[in-house]
C-alpha positions as CSV (number, residue, x, y, z in Angstrom):
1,X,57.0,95.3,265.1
2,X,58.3,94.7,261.6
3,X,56.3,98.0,259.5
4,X,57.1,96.6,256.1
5,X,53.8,95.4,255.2
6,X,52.7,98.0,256.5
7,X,54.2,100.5,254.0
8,X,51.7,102.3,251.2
9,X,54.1,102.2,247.9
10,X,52.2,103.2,244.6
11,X,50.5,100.5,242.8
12,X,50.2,99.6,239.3
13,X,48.4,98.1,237.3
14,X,45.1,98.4,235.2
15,X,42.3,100.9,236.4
16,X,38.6,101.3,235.4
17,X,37.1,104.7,236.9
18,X,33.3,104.7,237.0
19,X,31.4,107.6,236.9
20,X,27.7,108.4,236.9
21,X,27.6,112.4,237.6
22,X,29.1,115.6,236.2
23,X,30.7,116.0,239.5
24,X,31.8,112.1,239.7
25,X,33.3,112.7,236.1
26,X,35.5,115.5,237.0
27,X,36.9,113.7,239.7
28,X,37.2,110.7,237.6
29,X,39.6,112.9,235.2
30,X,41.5,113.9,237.8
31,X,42.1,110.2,238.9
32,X,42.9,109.3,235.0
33,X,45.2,112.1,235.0
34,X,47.3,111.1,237.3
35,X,46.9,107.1,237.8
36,X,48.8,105.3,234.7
37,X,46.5,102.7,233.0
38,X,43.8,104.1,233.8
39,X,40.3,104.3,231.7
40,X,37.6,106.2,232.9
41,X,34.2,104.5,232.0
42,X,31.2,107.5,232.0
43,X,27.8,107.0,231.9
44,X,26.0,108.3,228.4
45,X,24.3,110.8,229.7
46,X,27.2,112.8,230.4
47,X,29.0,112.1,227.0
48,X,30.4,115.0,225.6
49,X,31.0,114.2,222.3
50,X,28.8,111.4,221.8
51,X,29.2,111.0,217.7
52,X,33.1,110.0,218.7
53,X,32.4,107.3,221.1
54,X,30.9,104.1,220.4
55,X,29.3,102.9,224.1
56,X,31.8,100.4,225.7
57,X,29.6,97.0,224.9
58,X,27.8,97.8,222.3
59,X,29.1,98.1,218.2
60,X,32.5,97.2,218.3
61,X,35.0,97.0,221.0
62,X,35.8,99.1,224.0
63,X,39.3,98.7,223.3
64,X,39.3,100.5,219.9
65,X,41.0,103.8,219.7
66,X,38.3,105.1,217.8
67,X,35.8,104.9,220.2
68,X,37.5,107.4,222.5
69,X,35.7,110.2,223.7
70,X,38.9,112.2,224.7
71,X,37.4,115.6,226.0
72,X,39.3,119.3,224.7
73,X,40.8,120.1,228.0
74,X,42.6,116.4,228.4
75,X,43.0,115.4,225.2
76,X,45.3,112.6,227.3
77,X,41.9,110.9,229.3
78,X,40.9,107.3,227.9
79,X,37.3,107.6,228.2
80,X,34.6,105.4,226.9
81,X,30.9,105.4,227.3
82,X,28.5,103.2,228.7
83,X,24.6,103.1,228.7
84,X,23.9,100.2,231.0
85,X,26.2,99.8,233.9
86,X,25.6,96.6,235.6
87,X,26.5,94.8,232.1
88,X,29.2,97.1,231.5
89,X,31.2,96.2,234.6
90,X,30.0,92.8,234.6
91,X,32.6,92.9,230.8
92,X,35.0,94.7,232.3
93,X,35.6,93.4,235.9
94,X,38.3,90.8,234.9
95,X,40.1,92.6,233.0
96,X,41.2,95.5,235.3
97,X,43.7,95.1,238.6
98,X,41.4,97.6,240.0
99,X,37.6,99.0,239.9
100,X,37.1,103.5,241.0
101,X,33.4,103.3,241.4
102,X,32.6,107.3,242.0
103,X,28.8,106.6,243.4
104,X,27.3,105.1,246.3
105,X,28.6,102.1,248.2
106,X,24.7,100.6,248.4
107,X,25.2,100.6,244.3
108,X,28.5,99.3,243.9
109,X,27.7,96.1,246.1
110,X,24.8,95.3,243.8
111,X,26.8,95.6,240.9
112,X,29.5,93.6,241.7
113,X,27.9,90.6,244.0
114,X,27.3,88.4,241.4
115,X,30.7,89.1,240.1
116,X,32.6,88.2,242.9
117,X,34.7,85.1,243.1
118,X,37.6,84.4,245.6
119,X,39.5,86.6,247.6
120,X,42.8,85.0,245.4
121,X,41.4,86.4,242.1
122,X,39.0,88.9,242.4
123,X,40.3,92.5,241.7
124,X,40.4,95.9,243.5
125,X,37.5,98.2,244.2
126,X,37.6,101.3,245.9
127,X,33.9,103.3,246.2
128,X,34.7,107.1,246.3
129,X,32.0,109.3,247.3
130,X,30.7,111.5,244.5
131,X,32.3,114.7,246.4
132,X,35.1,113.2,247.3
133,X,35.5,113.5,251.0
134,X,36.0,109.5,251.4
135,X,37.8,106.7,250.0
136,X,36.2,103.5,250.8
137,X,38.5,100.0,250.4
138,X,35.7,97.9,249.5
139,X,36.9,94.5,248.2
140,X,40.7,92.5,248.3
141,X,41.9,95.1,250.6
142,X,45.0,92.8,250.8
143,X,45.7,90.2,248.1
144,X,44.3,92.8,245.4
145,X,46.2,96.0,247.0
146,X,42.9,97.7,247.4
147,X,43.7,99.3,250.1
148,X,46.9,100.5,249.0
149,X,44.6,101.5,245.9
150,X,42.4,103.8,248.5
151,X,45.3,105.3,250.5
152,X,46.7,106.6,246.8
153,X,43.1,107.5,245.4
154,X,42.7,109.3,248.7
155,X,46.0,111.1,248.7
156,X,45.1,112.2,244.9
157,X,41.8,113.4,245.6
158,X,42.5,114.8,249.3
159,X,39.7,112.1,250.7
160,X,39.9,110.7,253.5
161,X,40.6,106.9,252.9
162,X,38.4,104.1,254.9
163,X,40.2,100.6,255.8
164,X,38.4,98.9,257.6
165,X,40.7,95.5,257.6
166,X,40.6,94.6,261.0
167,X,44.5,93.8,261.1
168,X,45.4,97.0,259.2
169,X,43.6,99.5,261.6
170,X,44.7,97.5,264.8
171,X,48.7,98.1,262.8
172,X,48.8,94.2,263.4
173,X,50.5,91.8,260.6
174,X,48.3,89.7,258.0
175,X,49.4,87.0,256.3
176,X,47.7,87.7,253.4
177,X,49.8,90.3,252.8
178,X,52.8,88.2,253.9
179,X,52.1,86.0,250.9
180,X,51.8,88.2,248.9
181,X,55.0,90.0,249.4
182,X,56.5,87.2,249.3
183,X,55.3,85.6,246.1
184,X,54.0,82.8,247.7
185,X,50.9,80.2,246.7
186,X,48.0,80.5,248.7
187,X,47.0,76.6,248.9
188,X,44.5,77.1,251.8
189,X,42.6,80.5,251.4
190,X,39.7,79.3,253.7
191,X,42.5,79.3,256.6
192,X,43.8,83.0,255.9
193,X,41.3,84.1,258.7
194,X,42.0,81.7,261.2
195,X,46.0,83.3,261.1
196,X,44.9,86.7,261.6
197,X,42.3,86.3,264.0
198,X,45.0,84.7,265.6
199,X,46.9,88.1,265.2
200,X,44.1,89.9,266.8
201,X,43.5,88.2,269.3
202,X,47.4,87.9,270.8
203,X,47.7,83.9,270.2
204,X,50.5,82.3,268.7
205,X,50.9,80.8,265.6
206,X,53.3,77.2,264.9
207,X,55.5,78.1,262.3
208,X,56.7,75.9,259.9
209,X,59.4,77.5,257.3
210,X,62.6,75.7,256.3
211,X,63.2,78.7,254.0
212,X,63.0,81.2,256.4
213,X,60.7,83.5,254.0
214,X,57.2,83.9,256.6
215,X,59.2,84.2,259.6
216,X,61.3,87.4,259.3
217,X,57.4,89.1,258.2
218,X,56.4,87.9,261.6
219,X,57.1,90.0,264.6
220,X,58.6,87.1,267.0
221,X,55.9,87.2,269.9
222,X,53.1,86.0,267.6
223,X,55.5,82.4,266.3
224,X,55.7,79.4,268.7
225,X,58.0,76.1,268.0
226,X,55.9,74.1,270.0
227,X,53.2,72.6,267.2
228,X,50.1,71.7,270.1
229,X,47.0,73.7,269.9
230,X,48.3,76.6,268.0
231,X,47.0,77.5,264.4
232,X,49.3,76.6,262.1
233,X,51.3,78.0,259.0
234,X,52.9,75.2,256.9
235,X,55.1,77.2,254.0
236,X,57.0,74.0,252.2
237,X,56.9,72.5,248.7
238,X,57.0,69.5,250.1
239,X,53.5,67.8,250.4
240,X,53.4,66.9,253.9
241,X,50.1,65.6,255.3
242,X,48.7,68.4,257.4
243,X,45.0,69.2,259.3
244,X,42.7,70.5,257.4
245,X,42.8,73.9,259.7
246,X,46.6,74.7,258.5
247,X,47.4,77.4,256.2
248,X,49.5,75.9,253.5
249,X,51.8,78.1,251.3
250,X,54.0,77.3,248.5
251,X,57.1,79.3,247.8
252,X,57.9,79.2,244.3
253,X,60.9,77.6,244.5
254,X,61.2,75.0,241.8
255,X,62.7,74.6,238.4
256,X,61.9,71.4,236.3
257,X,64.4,70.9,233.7
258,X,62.4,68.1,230.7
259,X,63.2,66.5,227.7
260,X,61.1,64.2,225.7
261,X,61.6,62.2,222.5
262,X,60.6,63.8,219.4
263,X,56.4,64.9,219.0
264,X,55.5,63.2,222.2
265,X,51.3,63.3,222.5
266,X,51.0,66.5,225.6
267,X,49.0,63.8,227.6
268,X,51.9,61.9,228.0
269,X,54.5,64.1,229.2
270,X,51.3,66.0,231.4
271,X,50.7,62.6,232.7
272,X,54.3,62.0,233.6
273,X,55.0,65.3,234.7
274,X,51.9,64.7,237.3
275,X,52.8,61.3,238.6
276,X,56.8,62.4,239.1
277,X,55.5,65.3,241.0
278,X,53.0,63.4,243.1
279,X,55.1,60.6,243.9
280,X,57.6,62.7,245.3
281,X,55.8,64.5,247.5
282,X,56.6,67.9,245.3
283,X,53.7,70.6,245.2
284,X,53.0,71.3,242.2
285,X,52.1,75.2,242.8
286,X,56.2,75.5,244.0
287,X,56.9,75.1,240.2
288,X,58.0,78.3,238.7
289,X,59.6,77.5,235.6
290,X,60.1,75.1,233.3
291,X,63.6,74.3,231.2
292,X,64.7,72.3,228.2
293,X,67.2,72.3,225.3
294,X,66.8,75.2,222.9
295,X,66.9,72.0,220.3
296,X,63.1,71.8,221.8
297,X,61.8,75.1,220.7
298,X,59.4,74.3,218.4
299,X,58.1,71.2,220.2
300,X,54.7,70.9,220.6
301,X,53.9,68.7,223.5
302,X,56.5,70.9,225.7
303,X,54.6,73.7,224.4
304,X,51.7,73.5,225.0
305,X,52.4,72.0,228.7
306,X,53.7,75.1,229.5
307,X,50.4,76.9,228.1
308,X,48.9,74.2,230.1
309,X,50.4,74.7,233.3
310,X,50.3,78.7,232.8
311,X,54.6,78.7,234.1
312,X,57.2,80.2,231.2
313,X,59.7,78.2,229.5
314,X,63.4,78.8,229.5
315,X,65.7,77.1,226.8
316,X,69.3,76.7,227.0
317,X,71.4,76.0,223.8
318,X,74.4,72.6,224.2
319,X,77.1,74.9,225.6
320,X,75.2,75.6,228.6
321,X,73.7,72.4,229.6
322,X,77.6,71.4,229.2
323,X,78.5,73.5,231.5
324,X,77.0,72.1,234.5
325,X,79.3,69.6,236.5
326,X,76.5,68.6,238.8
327,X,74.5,66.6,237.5
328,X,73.6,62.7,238.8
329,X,72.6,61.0,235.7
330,X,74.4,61.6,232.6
331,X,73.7,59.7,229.7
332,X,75.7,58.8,226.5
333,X,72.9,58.1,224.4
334,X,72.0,61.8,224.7
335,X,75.0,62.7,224.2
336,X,75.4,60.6,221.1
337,X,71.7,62.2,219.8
338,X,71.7,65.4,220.9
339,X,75.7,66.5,221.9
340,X,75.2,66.7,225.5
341,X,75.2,64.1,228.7
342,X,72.3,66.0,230.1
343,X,69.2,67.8,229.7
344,X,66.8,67.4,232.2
345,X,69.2,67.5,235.5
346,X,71.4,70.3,233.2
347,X,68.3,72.5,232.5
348,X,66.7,72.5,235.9
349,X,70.3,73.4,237.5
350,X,70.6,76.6,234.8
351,X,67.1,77.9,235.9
352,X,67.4,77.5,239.0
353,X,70.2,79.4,239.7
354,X,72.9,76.6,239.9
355,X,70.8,75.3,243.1
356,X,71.0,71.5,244.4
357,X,69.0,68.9,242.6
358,X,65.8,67.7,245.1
359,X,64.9,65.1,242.0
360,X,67.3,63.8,239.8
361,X,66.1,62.1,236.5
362,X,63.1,60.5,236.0
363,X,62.3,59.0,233.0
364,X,59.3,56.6,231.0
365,X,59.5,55.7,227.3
366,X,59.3,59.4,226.5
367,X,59.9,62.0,228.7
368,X,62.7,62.7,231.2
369,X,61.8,65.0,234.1
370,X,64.1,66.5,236.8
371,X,63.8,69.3,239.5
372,X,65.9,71.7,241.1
373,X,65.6,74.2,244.3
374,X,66.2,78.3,243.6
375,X,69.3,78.9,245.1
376,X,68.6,80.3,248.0
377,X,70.7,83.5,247.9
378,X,68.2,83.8,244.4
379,X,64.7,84.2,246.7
380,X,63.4,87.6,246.1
């Protein structure tokens, strides 16, 4: 079986430590010591220097260096105090990768229930007992790495860390994890357990990945070509009708190069960007970036689609877009207005990696719209 999901590499990322006892606070400062980004919340009751730290919620905000309360013997430990945990955490949850709660599991899961969200966004939380003989992987075990989280908590602490992700303890692949690794959109979540069960239970999955990027992550036995009365993995950006038991994943694959005549309203190029996508059968979750002329810097509507859309921008100055020799559509009144024969087509070739247009030009009134595919030797 291909291991590579299975390996535990050190995550990053943000890390709140929650502690509740003298005991749980020492093992929280070892945890802070040696995990980067990481803040150790402690309950008041065990504040040491009380005067020097405002409690996280109250007066102020918890991000303020002066409401440290950075004990003697590690002056380096980001601590900040708390008198009511449930709203505490309830603050903090979305704004850390992961959540150390050094207490009981029984309290953690009433804290956090209301909290949760979907398996996509919620983050990390690991329960360590408050001597630190376990580890427990308690929530996004895959998607938010808590159980790589727990096997590096555990190492640190010398616990013994709990999984208890049924794929993971039977050394089986997930797809979950799969997606992740490889970057891709979960369309489908409710379907994730429907392709591991599958796992577990020795079927066969149908496959369907013109890029290749699921299929070398699946050991061979578990993929079938024939499509009948297997669960099946669609991985496209192409919007092909599927059931609605399919797991659909998009690979982020797409550049959209855009132009648009000068302060165009944001409706109307959101509008048009929509409608091109739609009618094209283009998934809108393969888009990865967005590209225009660097003459476009400072236009709003562009702008604030790209704030809209939550995807970065890339701009490319006239010598550039020239460049390209590939492009379908050029046009001389561009050229005549701006100094170049393209910008949409030109712009989506440059960010994707000088890969084949799947959409050349599309324009209304206002806006031009094109789309490339990442190169393919470009796929991370």
């Amino acid at each position: 079986m291909d291991t590579v999901l299975q390996k535990d590499n050190p995550v990053s990322g943000r890390i709140a430590v929650w502690v509740l006892t003298s005991h749980g606070r020492h093992l929280g400062e070892t945890l802070c010591r040696h995990l980067k980004q990481a803040r150790l919340f402690i309950s008041s009751r065990l504040a040491d220097v009380a005067s020097s730290a405002a409690p996280s919620g109250g007066p102020g905000h918890p991000d303020s260096e002066s409401q440290r309360d950075c004990p003697p013997d590690h002056p380096e430990t980001d601590i900040r105090v708390f008198h009511r945990l449930s709203g505490t955490v309830g603050e903090q949850f979305h704004k850390f990768d992961c959540h150390v709660f050094v207490f009981s599991t029984g309290i953690a899961v009433r804290i956090i229930a209301p909290l949760l969200g979907s398996k996509l966004t919620d983050p990390a939380v690991v329960v360590v007992d408050d001597m630190g003989g376990h580890a427990v992987s308690l929530i996004s075990g895959h998607l938010g790495h808590a159980n790589q989280y727990t096997r590096q908590i555990a190492h640190l602490l010398g616990a013994t860390p709990v999984i208890t992700t049924a794929t993971d303890v039977n050394h089986l692949p997930a797809i979950d994890l799969v997606a992740d690794r490889q970057n891709l959109f979960i369309e489908t979540p409710g379907t994730i357990k429907t392709i591991n069960m599958a796992f577990l239970e020795n079927k066969k999955i149908h496959l369907h990945d013109p890029l290749n990027l699921v299929r070398p992550l699946i050991p061979g036995q578990w993929t079938d070509d024939a499509p009948s009365g297997c669960p099946r993995v669609f991985c496209d950006w192409r919007t092909t009708p599927v059931s609605r038991e399919t797991l659909v994943l998009r690979p982020r694959v797409l550049a959209v190069g855009i132009g648009c005549n000068r302060h165009t309203p944001l409706d109307t190029i959101a509008d048009f960007y929509k409608s091109v996508l739609t009618n094209a059968g283009i998934s809108r979750h393969s888009v990865y970036l967005l590209a225009t002329t660097d003459l476009k810097k400072d236009e709003p509507g562009i702008l604030a689609l790209t704030n809209a859309l939550d995807l970065p921008l890339r701009f490319y100055d006239n010598a550039r877009l020239s460049s390209v020799k590939t492009i379908q559509n050029p046009s001389n009144m561009v050229k005549k207005h701006i100094g170049v024969h393209s910008v949409c087509e030109a712009a989506a070739i440059l960010a994707s990696h000088n890969g084949p247009l799947i959409l050349p030009k599309q324009k209304n009134g206002d806006v031009t719209l094109a789309v490339a595919l990442k190169e393919t030797g470009s796929m991370s």
